[in-house]
C-alpha positions in Angstrom: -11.9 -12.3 5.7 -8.8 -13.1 7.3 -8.1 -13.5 10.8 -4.1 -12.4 12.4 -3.9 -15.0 14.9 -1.1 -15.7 17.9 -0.7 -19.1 19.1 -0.4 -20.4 22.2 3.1 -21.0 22.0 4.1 -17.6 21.8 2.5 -16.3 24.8 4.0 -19.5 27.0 7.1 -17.5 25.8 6.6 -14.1 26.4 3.2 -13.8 28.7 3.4 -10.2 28.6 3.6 -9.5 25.2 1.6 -7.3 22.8 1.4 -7.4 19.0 0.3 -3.7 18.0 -1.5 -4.4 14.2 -2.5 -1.6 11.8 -4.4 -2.4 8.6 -4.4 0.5 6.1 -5.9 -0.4 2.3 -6.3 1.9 -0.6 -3.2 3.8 -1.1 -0.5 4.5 -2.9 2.6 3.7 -2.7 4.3 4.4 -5.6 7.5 6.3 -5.5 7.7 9.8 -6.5 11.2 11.4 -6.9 9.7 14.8 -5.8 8.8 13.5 -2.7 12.3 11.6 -1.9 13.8 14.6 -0.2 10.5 14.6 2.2 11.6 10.9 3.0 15.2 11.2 3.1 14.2 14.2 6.0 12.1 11.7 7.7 14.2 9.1 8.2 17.1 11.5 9.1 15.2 13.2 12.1 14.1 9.9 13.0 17.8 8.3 13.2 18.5 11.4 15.4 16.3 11.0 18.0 17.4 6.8 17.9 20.5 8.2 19.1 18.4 8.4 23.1 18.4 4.8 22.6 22.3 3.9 22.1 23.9 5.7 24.4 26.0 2.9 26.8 28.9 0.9 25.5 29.7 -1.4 24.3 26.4 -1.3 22.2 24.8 -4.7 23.2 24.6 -2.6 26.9 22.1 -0.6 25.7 18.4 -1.4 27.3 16.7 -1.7 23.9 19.3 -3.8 22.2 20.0 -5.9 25.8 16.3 -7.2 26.1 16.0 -8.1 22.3 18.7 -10.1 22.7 17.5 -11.5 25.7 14.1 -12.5 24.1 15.8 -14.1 21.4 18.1 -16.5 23.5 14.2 -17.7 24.4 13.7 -19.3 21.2 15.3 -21.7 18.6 17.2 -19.1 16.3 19.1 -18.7 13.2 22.9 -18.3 14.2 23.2 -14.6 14.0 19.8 -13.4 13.9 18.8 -10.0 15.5 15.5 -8.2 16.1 14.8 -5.5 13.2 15.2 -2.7 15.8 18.7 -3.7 16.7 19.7 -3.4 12.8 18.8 0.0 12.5 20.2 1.4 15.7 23.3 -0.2 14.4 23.5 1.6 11.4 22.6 4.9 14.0 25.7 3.9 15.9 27.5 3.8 12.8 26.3 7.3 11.6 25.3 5.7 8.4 22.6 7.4 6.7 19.2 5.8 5.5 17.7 6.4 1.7 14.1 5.9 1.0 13.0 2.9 0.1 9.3 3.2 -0.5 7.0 5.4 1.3 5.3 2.9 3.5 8.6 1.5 4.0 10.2 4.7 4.9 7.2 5.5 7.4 7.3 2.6 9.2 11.0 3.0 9.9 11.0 6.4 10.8 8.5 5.1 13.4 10.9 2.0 14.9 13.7 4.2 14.9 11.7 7.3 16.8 10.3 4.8 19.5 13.0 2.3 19.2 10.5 -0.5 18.4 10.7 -3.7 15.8 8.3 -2.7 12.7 7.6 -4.5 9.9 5.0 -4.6 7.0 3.5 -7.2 4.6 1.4 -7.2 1.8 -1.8 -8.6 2.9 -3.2 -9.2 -0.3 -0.3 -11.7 -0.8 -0.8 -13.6 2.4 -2.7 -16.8 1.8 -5.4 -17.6 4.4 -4.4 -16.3 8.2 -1.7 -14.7 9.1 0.0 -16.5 12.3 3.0 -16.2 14.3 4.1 -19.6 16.4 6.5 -21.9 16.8 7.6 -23.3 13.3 7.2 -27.1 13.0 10.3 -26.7 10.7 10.9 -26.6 7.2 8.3 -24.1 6.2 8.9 -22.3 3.3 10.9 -19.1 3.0 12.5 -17.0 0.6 14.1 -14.1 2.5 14.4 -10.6 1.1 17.5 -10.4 -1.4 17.8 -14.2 -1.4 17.9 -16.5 -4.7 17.5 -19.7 -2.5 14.9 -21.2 0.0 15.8 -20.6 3.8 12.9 -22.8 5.3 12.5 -22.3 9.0 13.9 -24.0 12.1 12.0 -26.4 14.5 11.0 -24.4 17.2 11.8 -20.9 15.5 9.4 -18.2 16.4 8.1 -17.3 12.7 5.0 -15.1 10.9 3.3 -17.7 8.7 0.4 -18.7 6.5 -0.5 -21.3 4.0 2.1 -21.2 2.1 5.1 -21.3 4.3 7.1 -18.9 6.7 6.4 -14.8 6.4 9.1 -13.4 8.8 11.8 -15.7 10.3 12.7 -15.3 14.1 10.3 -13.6 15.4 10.8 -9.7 13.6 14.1 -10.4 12.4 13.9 -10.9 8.3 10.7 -11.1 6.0 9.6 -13.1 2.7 10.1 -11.6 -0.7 7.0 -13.2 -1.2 4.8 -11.0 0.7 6.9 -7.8 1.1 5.9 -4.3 0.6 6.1 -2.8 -2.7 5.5 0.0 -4.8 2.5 -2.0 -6.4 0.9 -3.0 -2.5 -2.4 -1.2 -1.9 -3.2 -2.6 1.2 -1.1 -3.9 4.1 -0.5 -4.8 7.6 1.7 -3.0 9.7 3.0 -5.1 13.3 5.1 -3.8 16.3 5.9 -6.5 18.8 6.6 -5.4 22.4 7.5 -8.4 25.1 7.5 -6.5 27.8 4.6 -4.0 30.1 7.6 -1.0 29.6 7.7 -2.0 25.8 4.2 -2.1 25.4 3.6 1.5 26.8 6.0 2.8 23.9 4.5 0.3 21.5 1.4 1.6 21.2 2.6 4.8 21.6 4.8 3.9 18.3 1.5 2.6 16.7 -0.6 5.0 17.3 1.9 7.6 16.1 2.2 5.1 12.5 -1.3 5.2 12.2 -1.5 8.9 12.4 2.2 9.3 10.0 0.1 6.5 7.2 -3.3 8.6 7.5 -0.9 11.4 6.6 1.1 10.0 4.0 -1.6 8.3 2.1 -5.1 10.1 2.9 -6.8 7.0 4.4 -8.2 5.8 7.3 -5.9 3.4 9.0 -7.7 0.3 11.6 -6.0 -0.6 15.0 -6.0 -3.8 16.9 -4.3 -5.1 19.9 -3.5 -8.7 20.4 -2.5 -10.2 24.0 -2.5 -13.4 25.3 -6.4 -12.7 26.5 -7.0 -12.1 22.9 -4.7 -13.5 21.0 -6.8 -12.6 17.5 -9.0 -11.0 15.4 -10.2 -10.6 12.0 -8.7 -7.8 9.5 
């Protein structure tokens, strides 16, 4: 069994956080090129609703993007790095158009974009031993998604991590190649960080309406925990 577990150091940070998880095994999660225009549709509606979130300029005046940024200027950070959600509203702004990438991929994102909330995935058969987000003593392992060389983590850097190094670097902001979401995961776990009481109204919100879009996708039953700084774990 392994346990998700948030230290202590976070929640000195950000007090009023929650970290929304959903654990979902036994699908599929292949892709199917019949089903890409299902996606593609997805995705679209999803970046169209966004829009209610980017509607000030300049764009870093935007509530959303604002206290992201905000959060992040609480921790040691890589120059340049950005919360996950602030990424895809930028491509909204941009009127770019998202493709499918895989379909627990594609949910997820239809679901950050919808709420305007930070999801991410990994595949928890991949994860060695607990799953933990913390401070990062430094140098901890990480091979970000696309990359051909390490990246180890910062001293101080908010990261995910386990027992073989760093999972997702500043906080939501890139992931491991080593635990990522594939066509060939079968079970995973699914997080939405809020640092805020108003975020974590539409968080779970956001999670709640994941867990229903995954039970959907894949015909399985989908298990939901909340972690705070009261309970800052639990076993999945």
């Amino acid at each position: 069994m392994k346990k998700v577990i948030v230290d202590q150091s976070f929640w000195e940070i950000f007090p009023n956080a929650t970290i929304e998880l959903l654990v979902i095994e036994g699908i599929n999660n292949q892709v199917d090129p019949s089903n890409e225009s299902e996606f593609t549709q997805l995705l679209n509606q999803a970046a169209k609703e966004a829009k209610a979130y980017i509607t000030e300029e300049p764009f870093s005046q935007n509530e959303v993007i604002a206290q992201w940024r905000q959060a992040f200027t609480k921790f040691k950070t890589k120059k340049g790095a950005r919360s996950s959600i602030e990424a895809l509203l930028k491509r909204v702004s941009q009127g770019r158009e998202f493709t499918p990438i895989n379909p627990l991929v594609d949910c997820y994102n239809s679901i950050s974009l919808e709420y305007g909330v930070p999801c991410g995935g990994e595949d928890l058969e991949k994860i060695k031993g607990d799953l933990q987000l913390g401070k990062a003593v430094g140098g901890e392992k990480f091979l970000p998604l696309g990359a051909q060389e390490d990246a180890p983590a910062l001293p101080e850097e908010l990261i995910y991590f386990d027992e073989e190094g760093a999972i997702c670097r500043c906080l939501n902001w890139r992931e491991a190649q080593r635990t990522m979401l594939t066509e060939e995961t079968t079970k995973a776990i699914l997080v939405i960080e809020s640092i805020n009481e108003a975020q974590a109204v539409r968080g779970a919100q956001a999670m709640e309406a994941l867990k229903e879009l995954t039970e959907k996708t894949f015909n399985v039953s989908g298990k939901r925990s909340t972690l705070t700084a009261e309970s800052p774990e639990t076993i999945v």
